[in-house]
N, C-alpha and C positions, 0 to 999 in steps of 0.2 A: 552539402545540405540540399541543392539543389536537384541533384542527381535521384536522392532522396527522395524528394517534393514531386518529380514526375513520375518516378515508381507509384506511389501514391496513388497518383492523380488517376496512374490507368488502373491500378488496383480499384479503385473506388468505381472508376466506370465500369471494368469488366463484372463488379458484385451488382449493378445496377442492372444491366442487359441480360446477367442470369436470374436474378430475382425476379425480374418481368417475364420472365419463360412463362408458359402455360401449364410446363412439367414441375415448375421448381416446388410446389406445395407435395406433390409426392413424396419425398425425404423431406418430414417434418424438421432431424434435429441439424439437417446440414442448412436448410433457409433460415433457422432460429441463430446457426453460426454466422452465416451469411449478413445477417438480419444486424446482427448487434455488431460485425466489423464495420458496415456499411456506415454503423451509426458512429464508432468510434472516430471514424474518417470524414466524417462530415464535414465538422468545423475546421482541421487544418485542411482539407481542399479545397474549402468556400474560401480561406486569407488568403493560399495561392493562386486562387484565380484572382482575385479581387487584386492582390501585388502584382499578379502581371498583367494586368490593367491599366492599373497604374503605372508602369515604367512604360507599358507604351503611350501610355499620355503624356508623360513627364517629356519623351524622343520629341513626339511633338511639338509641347510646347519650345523645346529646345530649335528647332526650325523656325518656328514662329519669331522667336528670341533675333532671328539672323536677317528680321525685316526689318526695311526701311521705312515703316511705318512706328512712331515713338510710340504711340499711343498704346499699339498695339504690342509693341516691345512692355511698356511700363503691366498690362494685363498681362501677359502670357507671361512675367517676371513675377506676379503675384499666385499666380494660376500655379507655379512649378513649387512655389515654397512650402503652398499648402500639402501639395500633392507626394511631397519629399517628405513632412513630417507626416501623414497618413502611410507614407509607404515604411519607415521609421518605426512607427508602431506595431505594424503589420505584420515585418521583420522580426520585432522584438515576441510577438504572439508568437507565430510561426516557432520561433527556440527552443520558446515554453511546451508550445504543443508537441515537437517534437522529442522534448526528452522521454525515453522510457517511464511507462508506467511501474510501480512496484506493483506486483501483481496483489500485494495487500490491501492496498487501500481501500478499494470494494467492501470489504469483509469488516465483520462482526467485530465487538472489541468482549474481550477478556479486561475488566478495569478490577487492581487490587489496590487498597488505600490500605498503611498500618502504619501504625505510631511508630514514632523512632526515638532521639532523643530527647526526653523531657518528663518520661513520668507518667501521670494523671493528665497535667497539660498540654503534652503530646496526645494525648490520645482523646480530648476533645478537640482539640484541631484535626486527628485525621478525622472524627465525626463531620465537621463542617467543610473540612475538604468534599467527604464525598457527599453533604447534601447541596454543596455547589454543584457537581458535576451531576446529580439528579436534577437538580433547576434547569440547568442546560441541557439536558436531552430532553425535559419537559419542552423548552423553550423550542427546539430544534424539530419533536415531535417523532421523537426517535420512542425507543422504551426500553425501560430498564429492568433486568430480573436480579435479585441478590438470590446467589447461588450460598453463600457463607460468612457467617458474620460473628463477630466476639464482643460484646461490649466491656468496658470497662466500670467501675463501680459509681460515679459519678453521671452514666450516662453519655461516654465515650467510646471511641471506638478503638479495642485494639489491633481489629484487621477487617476489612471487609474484603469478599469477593462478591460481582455480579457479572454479568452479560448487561452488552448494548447495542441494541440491533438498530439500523437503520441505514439510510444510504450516506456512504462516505461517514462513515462513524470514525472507523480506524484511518482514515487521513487526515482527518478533525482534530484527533488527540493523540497522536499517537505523539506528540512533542510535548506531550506532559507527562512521559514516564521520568523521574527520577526524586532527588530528594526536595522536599518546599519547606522554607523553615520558614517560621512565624516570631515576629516581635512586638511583644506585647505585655501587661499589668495581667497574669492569672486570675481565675477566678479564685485558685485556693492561696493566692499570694495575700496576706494582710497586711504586710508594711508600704506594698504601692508599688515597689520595685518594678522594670521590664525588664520580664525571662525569656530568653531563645529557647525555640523548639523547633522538634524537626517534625517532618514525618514521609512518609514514601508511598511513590505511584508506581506502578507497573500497566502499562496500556499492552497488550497482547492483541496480534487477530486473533481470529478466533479460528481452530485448529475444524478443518471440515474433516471429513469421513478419507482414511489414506484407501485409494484404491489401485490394486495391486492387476496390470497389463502384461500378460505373456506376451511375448510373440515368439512365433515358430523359429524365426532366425538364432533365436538366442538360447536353444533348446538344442540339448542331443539325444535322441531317444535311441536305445541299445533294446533288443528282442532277445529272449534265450528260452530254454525251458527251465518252467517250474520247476523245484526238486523239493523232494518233502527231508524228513531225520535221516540222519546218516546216509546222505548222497540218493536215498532211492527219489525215481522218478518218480512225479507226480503225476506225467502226462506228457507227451512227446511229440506236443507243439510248440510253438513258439508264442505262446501268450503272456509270459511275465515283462513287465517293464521294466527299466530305470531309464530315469529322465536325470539331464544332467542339466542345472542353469548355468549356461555357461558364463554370465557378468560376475557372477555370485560362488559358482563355484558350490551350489547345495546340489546333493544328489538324492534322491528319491527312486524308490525302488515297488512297485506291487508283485505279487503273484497269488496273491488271496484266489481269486478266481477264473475263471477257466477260459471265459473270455479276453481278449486281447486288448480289444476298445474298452473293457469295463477296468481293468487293470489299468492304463493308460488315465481313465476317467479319473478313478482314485488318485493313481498318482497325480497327476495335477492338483486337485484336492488338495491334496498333503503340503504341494509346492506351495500353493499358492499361500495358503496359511502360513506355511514360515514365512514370506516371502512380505506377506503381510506384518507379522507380529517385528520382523527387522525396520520394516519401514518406519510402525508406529516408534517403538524405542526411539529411532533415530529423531521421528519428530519433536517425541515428547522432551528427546537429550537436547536440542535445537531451542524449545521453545525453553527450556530451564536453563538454557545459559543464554539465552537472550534477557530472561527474565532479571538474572544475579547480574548482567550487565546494565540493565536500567536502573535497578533500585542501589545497587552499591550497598553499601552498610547502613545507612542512615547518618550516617556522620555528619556534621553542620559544612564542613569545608566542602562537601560532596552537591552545595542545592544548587538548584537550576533556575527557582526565585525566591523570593522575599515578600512576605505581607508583614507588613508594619501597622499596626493599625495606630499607634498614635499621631503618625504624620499618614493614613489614610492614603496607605501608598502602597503598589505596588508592584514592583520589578524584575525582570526576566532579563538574568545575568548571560545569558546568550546572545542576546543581541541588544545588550545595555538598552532596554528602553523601559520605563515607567510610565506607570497611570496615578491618578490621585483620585480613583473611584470604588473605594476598596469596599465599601458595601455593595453597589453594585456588582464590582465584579464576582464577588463572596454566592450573589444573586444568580449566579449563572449567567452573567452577561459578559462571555468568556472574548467574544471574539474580536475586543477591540485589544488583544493579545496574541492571538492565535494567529489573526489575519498575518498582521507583521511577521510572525514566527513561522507560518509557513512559505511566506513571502522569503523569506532568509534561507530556507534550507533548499529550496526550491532553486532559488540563486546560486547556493552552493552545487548542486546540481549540476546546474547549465555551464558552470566553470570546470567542471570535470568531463563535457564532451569537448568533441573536439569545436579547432576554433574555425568560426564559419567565415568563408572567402565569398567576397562581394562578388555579385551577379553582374555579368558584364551589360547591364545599361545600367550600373549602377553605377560602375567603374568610369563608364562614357560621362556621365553626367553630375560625374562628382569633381572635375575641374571646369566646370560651367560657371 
């Protein structure tokens, strides 16, 4: 981790010393890259300096500790304790910061609400589903567009799509995709009964523009003559193309015209548009089996929480923990749920990299 933490540290200085150049505003979109890694590196190189700060205070006071002065033993013994759980912390940040980003979380959300199990009942519950989650990007200051919507005859919803843009939208929610069932006295219930219902989330990024990069390396380009019907020549240069992608294996072929660079031009053209239309498939195949992986079937055995509303409770079977503020939370006041739930997967995370070896004044001063 550490080995890590100093790459870092000189990556951060070296984007600081070019950024200051006199030239570096010349290439607007290389200082704009420059610009926002600078920023990314900020904060974990501001901990690591600050922790190794701190363990050279900590050596000290460890000297200090080896005086013949009590007094000054009992201070420099108070001085180190503090300085070990700041360093502790520091450590535990530094973890965090460093796990990889998902490169989604940034991005836009794709949010689908649709009835599942329950009927009419399900499908005013997925209504108030999603004017929860309109509350809360009201709340958050985000904005919401509904791309598609189906009501139900009651005034339910049987599916809605929107967009919701803002920052850290899709790291916010993207732990609300699956099934939420509800227990509760229906409004169309007249004996009093409480009915379970389901119904289902899909939180998506949001899918940007696929942009399709040749490069020359990956490319075989073959020259011949043109030849028109039945073998005769067209012309007895060498101006017809094909271009071979060689990852892909597509081959593209001009001889339209009489030019060599303009044949060439087309074919790329050509390339790049398949090369294009494969990409998107694949995304669009990507994002629809991500999608049948969150939402599951709608089945009750398949939810991720529970709104009870007679015991005014609400619980997220992921990391067994409840609230008892279910209007509230109903209200868009998501994040005294979310917090924890990102707090948990985030943890999960940090237990799939590897495991961090203490830093040797840490080691020096951890039989002190």
């Amino acid at each position: 981790m550490f080995e890590k933490l100093n790459a870092l540290e000189k990556q951060y200085e070296e984007l600081s010393r070019r950024m200051s150049d006199a030239d570096a505003m010349k290439d607007k979109t290389r200082y704009l890259a420059d610009a926002k890694t600078y920023s990314d590196l900020e904060r974990v190189v501001e901990a690591y300096r600050e922790f190794k700060g701190i363990e050279n205070e900590i050596l000290e006071t460890e000297k200090i500790l080896k005086s013949a002065d009590p007094e000054l033993r009992q201070l420099a013994s108070e001085e180190r304790e503090e300085l070990q759980r700041r360093r502790e912390a520091l450590l535990e940040e530094m973890k965090v910061l460093l796990v990889p980003k998902d490169p989604n979380d940034e991005k836009n959300v794709i949010l689908e609400v649709r009835a599942g199990t329950g009927g009419e009942e399900a499908a005013l519950f997925a209504q108030e589903l999603f004017r929860m989650y309109n509350r809360y990007v009201e709340r958050k200051g985000w904005k919401l567009e509904i791309l598609d919507m189906s009501e139900s005859e009651l005034g339910g919803l049987r599916e809605v799509i929107a967009t919701i843009e803002g920052k850290n939208a899709y790291s916010r929610l993207r732990y609300e995709s699956g099934v939420h069932r509800v227990q509760r006295v229906p409004k169309t219930e007249a004996s009093g009964r409480i009915h379970t219902s389901t119904a289902t989330v899909a939180v998506l990024p949001e899918a940007e523009d696929v942009e399709v990069d040749i490069h020359e390396k990956d490319l075989r380009i073959d020259r011949f003559c043109s030849t028109g019907p039945g073998g005769q020549s067209v012309n007895t240069t060498y101006s017809a193309i094909r271009i071979t992608h060689l990852p892909s294996g597509l081959v593209v072929q001009c001889q339209d015209e009489k030019s060599q660079h303009k044949n060439k031009a087309k074919a790329l053209r050509v390339l790049r548009s398949r090369l294009l239309d494969i990409a998107q498939r694949e995304q669009h195949e990507s994002i629809a089996k991500d999608r049948r992986t969150q939402i599951g079937t709608g089945d009750r055995s398949e939810k991720i929480r529970t709104y009870n509303f007679p015991q005014s409770r609400v619980s997220d079977h992921r990391i067994n923990s409840t609230i008892h503020q279910i209007e509230s939370f109903m209200d868009g006041n998501l994040d005294p749920l979310l917090d924890p739930l990102v707090s948990h997967f985030q943890s999960e995370r940090l237990k799939a990299e590897t495991a961090v070896a203490p830093s040797p004044a840490a080691s020096a001063t951890s039989g002190s």
